[in-house]
C-alpha positions in Angstrom: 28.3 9.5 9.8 26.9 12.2 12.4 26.3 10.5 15.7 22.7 10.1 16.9 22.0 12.0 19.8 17.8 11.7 19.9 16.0 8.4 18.8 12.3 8.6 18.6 9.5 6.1 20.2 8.1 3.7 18.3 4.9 2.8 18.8 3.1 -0.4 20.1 -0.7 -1.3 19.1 -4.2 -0.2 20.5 -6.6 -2.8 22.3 -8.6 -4.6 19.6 -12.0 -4.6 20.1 -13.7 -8.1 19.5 -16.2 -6.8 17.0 -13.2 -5.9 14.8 -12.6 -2.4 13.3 -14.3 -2.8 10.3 -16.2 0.5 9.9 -20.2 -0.4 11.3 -22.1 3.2 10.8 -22.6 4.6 7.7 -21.3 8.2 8.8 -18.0 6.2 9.0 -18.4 5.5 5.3 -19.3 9.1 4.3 -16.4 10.4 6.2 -13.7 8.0 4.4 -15.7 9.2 0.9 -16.0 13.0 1.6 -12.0 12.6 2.4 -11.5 10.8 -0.9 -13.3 13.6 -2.6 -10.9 16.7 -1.6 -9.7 17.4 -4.7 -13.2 18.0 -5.7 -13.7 20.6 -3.3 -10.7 22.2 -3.8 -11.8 22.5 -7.7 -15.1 23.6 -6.7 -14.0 26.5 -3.9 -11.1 27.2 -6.6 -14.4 28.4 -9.5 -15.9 30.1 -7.0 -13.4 32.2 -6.2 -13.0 33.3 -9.3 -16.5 33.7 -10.1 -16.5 35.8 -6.9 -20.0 33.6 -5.9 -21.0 30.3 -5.4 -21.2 28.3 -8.0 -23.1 25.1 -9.2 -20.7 21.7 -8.5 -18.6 21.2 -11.7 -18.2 18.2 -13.3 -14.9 16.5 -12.1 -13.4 13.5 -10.6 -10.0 12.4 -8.8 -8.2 9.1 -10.2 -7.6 6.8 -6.9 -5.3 4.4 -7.5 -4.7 1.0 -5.5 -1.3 -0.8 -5.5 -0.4 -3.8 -3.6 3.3 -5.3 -3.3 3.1 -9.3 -2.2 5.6 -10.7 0.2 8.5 -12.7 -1.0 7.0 -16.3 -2.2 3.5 -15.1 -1.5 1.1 -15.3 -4.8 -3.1 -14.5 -5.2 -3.4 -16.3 -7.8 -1.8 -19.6 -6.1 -2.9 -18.6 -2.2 -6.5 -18.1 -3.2 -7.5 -19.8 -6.1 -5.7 -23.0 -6.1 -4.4 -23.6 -2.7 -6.4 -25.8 -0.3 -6.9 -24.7 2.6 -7.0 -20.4 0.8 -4.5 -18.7 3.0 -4.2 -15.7 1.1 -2.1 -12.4 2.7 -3.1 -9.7 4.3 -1.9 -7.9 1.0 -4.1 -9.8 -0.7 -6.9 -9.8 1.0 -7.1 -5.8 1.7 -6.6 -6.1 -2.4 -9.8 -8.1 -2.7 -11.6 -5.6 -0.2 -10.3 -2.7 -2.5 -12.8 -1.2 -4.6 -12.1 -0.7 -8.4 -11.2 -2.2 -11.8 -7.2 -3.0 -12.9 -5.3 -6.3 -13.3 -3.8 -8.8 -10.6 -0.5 -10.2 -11.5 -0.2 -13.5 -12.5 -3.7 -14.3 -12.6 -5.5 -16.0 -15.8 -7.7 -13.8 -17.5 -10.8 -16.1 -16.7 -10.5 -15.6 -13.1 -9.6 -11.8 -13.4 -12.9 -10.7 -13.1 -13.4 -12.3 -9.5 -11.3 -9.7 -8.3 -12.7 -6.6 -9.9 -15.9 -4.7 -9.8 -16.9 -3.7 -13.1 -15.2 -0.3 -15.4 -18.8 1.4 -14.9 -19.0 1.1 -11.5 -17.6 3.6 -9.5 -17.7 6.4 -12.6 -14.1 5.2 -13.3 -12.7 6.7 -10.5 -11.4 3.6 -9.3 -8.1 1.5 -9.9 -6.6 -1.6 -8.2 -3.3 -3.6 -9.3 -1.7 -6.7 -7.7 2.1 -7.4 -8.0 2.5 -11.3 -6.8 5.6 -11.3 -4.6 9.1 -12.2 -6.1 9.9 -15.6 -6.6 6.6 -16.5 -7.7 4.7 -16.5 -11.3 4.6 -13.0 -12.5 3.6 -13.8 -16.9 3.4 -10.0 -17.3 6.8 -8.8 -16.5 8.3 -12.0 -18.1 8.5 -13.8 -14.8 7.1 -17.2 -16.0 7.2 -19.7 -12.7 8.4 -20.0 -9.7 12.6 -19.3 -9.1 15.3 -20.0 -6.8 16.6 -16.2 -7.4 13.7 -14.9 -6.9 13.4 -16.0 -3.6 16.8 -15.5 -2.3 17.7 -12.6 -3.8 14.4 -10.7 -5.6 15.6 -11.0 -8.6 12.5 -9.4 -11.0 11.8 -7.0 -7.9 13.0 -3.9 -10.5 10.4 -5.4 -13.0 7.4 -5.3 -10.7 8.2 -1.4 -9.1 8.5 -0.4 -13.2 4.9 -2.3 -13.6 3.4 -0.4 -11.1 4.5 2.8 -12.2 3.4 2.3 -15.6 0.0 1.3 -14.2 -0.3 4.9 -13.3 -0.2 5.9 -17.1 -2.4 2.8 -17.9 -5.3 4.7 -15.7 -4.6 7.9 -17.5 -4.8 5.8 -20.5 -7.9 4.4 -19.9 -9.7 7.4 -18.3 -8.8 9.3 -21.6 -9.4 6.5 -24.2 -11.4 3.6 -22.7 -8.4 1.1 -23.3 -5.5 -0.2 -21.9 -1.8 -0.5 -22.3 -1.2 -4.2 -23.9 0.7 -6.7 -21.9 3.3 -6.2 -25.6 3.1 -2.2 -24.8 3.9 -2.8 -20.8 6.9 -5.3 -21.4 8.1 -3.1 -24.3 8.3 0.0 -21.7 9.9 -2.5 -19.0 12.9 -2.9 -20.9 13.4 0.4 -21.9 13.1 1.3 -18.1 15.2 -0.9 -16.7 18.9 -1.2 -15.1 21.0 -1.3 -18.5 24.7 -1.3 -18.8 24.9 -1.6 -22.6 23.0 1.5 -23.2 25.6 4.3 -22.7 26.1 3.4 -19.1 22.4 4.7 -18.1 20.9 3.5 -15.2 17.2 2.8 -14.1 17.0 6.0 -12.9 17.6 7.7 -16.5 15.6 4.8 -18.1 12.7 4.9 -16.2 12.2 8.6 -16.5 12.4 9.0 -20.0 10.5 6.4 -20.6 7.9 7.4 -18.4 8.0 11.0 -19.5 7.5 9.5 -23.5 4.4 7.6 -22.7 2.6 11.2 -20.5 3.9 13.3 -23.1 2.4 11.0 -26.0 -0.7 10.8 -24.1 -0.7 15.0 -23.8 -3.3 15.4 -26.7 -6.0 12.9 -25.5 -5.4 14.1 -21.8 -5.4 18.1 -22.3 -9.0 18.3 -23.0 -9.3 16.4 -19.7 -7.3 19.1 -17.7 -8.4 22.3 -19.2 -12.0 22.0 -20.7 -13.5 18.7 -20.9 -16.2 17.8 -23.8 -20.3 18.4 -22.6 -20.5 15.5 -20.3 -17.1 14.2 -19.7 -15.3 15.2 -16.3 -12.3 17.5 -15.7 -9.7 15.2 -13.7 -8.4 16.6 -10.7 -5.8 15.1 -9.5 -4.3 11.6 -9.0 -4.4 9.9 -5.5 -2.6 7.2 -4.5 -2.8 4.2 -1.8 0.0 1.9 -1.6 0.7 -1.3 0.2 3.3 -3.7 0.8 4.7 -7.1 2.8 8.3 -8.2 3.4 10.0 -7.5 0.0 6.8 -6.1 -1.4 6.8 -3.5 1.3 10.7 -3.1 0.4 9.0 -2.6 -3.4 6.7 -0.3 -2.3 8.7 2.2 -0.5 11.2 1.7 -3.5 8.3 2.7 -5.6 7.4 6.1 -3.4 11.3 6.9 -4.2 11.2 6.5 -7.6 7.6 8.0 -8.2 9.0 11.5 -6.5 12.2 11.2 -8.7 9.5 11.1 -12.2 8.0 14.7 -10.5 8.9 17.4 -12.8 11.9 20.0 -11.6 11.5 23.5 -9.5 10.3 26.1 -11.5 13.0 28.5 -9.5 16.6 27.4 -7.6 15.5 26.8 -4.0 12.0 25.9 -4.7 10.1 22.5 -4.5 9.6 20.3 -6.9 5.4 20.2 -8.0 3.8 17.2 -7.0 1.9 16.8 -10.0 2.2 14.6 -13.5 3.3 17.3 -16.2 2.9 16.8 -19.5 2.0 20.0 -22.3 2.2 22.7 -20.2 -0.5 21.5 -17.9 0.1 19.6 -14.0 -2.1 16.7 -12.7 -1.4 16.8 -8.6 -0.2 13.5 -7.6 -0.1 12.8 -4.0 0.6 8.7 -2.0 -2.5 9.5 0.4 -1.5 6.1 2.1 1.7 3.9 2.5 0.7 0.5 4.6 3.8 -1.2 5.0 4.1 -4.9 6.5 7.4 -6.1 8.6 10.1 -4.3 5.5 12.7 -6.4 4.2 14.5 -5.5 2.1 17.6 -8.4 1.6 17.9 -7.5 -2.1 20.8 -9.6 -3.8 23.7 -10.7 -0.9 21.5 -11.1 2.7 23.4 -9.3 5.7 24.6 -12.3 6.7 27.6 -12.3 4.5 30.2 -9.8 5.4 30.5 -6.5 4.1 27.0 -7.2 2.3 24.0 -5.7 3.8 21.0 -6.4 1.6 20.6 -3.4 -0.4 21.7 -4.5 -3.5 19.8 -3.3 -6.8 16.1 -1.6 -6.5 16.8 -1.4 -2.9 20.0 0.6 -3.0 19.6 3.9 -1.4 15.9 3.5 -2.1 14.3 2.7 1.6 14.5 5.8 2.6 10.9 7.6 2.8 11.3 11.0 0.2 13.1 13.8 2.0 10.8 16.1 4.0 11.9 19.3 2.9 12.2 18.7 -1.0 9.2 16.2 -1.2 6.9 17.0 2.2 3.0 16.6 1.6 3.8 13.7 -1.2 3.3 11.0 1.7 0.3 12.1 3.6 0.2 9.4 6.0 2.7 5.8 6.3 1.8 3.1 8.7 4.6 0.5 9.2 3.5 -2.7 11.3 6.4 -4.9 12.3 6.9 -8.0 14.6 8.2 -7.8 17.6 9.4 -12.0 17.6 10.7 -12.5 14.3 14.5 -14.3 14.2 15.8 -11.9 11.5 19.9 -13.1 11.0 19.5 -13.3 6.9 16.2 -10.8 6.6 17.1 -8.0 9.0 13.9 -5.3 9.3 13.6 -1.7 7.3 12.4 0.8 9.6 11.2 3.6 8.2 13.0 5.6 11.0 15.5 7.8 9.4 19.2 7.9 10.2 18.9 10.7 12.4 16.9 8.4 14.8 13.9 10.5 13.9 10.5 9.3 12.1 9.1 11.3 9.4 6.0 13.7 10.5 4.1 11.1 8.5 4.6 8.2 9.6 4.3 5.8 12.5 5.8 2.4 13.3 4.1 -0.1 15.6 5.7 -3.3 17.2 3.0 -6.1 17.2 3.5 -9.8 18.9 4.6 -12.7 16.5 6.7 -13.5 13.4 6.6 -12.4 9.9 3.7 -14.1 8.8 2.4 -12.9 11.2 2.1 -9.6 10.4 2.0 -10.0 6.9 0.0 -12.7 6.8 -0.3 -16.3 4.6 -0.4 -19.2 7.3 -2.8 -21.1 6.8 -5.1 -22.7 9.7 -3.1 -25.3 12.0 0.2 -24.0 10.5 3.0 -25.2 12.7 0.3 -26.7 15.0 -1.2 -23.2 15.6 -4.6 -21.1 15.3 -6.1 -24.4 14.8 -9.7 -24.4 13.4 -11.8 -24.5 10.5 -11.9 -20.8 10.3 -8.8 -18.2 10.1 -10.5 -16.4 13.0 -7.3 -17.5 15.5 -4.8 -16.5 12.8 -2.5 -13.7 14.5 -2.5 -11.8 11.6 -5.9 -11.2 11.2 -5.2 -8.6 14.4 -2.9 -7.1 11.9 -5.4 -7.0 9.0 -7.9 -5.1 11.0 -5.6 -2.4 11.6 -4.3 -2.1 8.9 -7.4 -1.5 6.8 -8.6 0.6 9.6 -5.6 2.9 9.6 -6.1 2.9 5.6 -9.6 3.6 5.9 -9.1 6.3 8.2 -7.2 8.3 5.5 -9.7 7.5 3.0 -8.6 4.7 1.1 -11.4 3.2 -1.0 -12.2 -0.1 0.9 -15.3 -2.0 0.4 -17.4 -2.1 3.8 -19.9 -4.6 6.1 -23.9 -4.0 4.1 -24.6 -2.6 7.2 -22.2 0.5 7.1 -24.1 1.9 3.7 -25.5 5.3 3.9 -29.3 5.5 2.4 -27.4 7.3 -0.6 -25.5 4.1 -1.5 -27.6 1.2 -0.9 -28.0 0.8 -4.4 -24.1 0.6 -5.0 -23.4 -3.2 -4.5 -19.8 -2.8 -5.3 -18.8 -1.1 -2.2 -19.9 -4.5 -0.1 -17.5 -6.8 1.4 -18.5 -10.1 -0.7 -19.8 -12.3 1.8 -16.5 -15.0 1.3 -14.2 -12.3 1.6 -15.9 -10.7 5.3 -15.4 -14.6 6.5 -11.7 -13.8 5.5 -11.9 -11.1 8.4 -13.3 -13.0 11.0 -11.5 -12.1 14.3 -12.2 -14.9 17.1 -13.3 -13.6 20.8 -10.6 -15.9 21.6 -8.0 -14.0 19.7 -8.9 -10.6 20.5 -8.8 -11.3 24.0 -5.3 -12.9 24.1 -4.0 -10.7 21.9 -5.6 -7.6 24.7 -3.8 -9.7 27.4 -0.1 -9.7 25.8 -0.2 -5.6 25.6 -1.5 -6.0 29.3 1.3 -8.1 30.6 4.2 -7.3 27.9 3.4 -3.7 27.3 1.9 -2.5 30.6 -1.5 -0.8 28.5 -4.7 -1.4 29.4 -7.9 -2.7 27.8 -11.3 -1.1 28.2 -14.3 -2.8 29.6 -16.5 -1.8 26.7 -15.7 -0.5 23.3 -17.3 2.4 21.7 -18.5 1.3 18.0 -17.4 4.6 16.3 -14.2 4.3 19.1 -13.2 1.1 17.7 -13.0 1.1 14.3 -10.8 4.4 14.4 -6.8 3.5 14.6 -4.9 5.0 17.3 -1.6 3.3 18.3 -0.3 4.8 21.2 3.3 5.7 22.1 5.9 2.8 23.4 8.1 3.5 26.4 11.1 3.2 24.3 12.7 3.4 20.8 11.8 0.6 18.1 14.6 -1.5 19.4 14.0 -0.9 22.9 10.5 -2.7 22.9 11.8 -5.2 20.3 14.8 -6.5 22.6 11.8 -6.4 25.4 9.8 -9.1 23.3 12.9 -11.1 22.4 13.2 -11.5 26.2 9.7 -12.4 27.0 9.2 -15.0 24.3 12.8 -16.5 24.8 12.0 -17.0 28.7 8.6 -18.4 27.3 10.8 -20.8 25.9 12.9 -21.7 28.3 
């Protein structure tokens, strides 16, 4: 291995404003939906060019679809409906605040449609999935309960990344013929996609593309129409958008998932060219882009943990698969990757991912911020009083409700479709009640004064940054980490020192 001569900064997080950075103007909310509308424009400026004038709007729409990964032993369907006290995620609960219709995981069907807004709303541009986190109930990928396997070693981790892709043809299945893959259909394309020995010695890779590639190319007839001409009334699709998020081994998942999405890209037209990032299937290309790739404290400990010798945790799905997609052959897929990580976890078996690559450098896309506390507390799922901490009725002094906050801003900010406070509505949308934060999920955002202001008082005294007086509402809900002193393990062996003399 070549010798690292340059390591990049990491990055350490902005003061948090005590009003939270949920978006409060509704030219916040037009700017997140003309970003999410791009592809239109592009279409739009594409016809008139050609007419050589401008031309009326056409009739068009981008797919944006909404994936979240859960952390290892971290289930929805068990942290939010059955649980007393609810102590759902942070992955969970930016998958509630979502907008869109799809399927959560491990959820019975009569509580499904809790989580969803309806197939109408939203002129089906909207799609959200939810992959409970491994070692925990997972029905559709034939995951049936809780397991000791799971849990220590992600065992069904392969089955959940395959899921997710397939959701991907489910939309195009659904935007083309109103239905859905079967839970039959998606387990029948799991096993042909996964990890196989006894099937000539093909792996997942193999598998999973040519499975993939039969279910687009057996969709081709019912999608052409929708990518050359539509019928009178029925929109041409543009493109496919994507807006992925992940915690612990589901952010492991979802980077594994980026990897093996830009390995199902069709191949250069020419030697030395790129690969198109589009869906190809009968001649005709979909663009496919990740817009946004929110990532919670990675780890990855996939089969033997790093604590054994000569093991390092990257068995399986996460072999050679952490790794962001190589700039120069896949630049542009990843528009924009956000990796939060805590700056006081004790790692020994469940050593952190960075995103950084092995040449000490980050991607151009993507930024890595060190934040105060453990892994929960990034990610999320204590509940109140945990470990005699944050300890009242409310989740408003949970840690990792700083964490939430900027993560949905960050997503946000690169147009994600996230539901918003009433009072963020433009004029034009008032009438569109599914873009609201319901009124039990914004109490699931609650930020304390209490926390904001200790949390502004660790970056004072740990990190050296200042806090402003006042906070500019537009100012505030905008995401701007700024740059550490030092490398990612610079500032992390910083915060080891201040918390272990805090415990001394």
């Amino acid at each position: 291995m070549s010798e690292i001569t340059e390591t990049h900064t990491a990055w350490v997080p902005p003061p948090f404003p005590p009003q939270g950075r949920l978006p409060g103007r509704a030219l916040q909310v037009g700017q997140n939906c003309h970003q999410q509308n791009s592809d239109e424009r592009r279409y739009h400026q594409e016809l008139c060019l050609a007419a050589g004038r401008r031309v009326e709007p056409p009739c068009c729409k981008t797919l944006h679809i909404s994936l979240f990964f859960d952390g290892t032993g971290n289930n929805l369907n068990h942290d939010f409906f059955i649980a007393n006290p609810k102590h759902p995620t942070n992955i969970a609960r930016l998958f509630r605040a979502t907008i869109g219709t799809g399927t959560a995981g491990g959820v019975p069907s009569d509580d499904q449609s809790k989580l969803f807004d309806d197939d109408a709303e939203g002129d089906g541009k909207y799609f959200k999935f939810y992959m409970p986190g491994v070692g925990t109930p997972f029905p559709e990928v034939n995951d049936p309960d809780y397991s000791t396997m799971g849990l220590v070693g992600a065992v069904k981790g392969e089955d959940r990344i395959n899921w997710a892709l397939l959701r991907i043809i489910d939309v195009l299945m659904f935007s083309a013929t109103e239905k859905w893959l079967t839970t039959t259909e998606s387990r029948r394309s799991l096993k042909e996609m996964s990890t196989s020995w006894n099937r000539l010695w093909f792996g997942g890779s193999h598998n999973r593309y040519e499975e993939f590639t039969r279910l687009l190319n057996g969709l081709a007839p019912k999608l052409m129409p929708m990518l050359i001409q539509p019928e009178p009334g029925k929109p041409k699709l543009t493109g496919i958008k994507l807006y992925v998020y992940g915690f612990s081994r589901g952010a492991a998942a979802a980077r594994t998932f980026v990897r093996w999405l830009s390995e199902l890209l069709p191949p250069p037209a020419a030697e030395g060219e790129k690969p198109p990032q589009c869906l190809q299937t009968g001649g005709m290309q979909l663009p496919v882009s990740v817009e946004f790739l929110g990532l919670l404290d990675t780890v990855a400990s996939v089969g033997v943990a790093h604590v054994v010798p000569v093991a390092d945790g990257h068995m399986s799905w996460a072999d050679g698969t952490m790794e962001l997609p190589d700039d120069e052959t896949y630049g542009g897929l990843i528009k924009k990757c956000v990796h939060l990580v805590s700056g006081h976890e004790q790692r020994l078996c469940f050593p952190l991912d960075s995103v950084r690559r092995a040449n000490g450098k980050y991607p151009p896309c993507a930024i890595e911020v060190v934040y105060p506390g453990m892994h929960s507390d990034i990610g999320g799922g204590y509940p109140p009083g945990e470990q005699g901490k944050g300890n009242a009725e409310h989740d408003g002094h949970l840690l990792s409700q700083i964490v939430l906050h900027d993560m949905y801003s960050a997503a946000f900010n690169c147009g994600a479709p996230l539901k918003v406070p009433k009072q963020a509505l433009p004029e034009k949308f008032k009438s569109q009640s599914w873009r609201v934060i319901p009124l039990d999920l914004d109490s699931q955002f609650f930020v304390s004064e209490v926390l904001s202001a200790r949390f502004n008082a660790w970056r004072e005294l740990t990190l050296g940054q200042t806090t402003p007086k006042t906070f500019d509402p537009e100012a505030a809900s905008h995401y701007e980490p700024p740059a550490a002193g030092g490398s990612l393990e610079t500032v992390i062996a910083e915060q080891m020192a201040w918390i272990t003399a805090w415990r001394i």
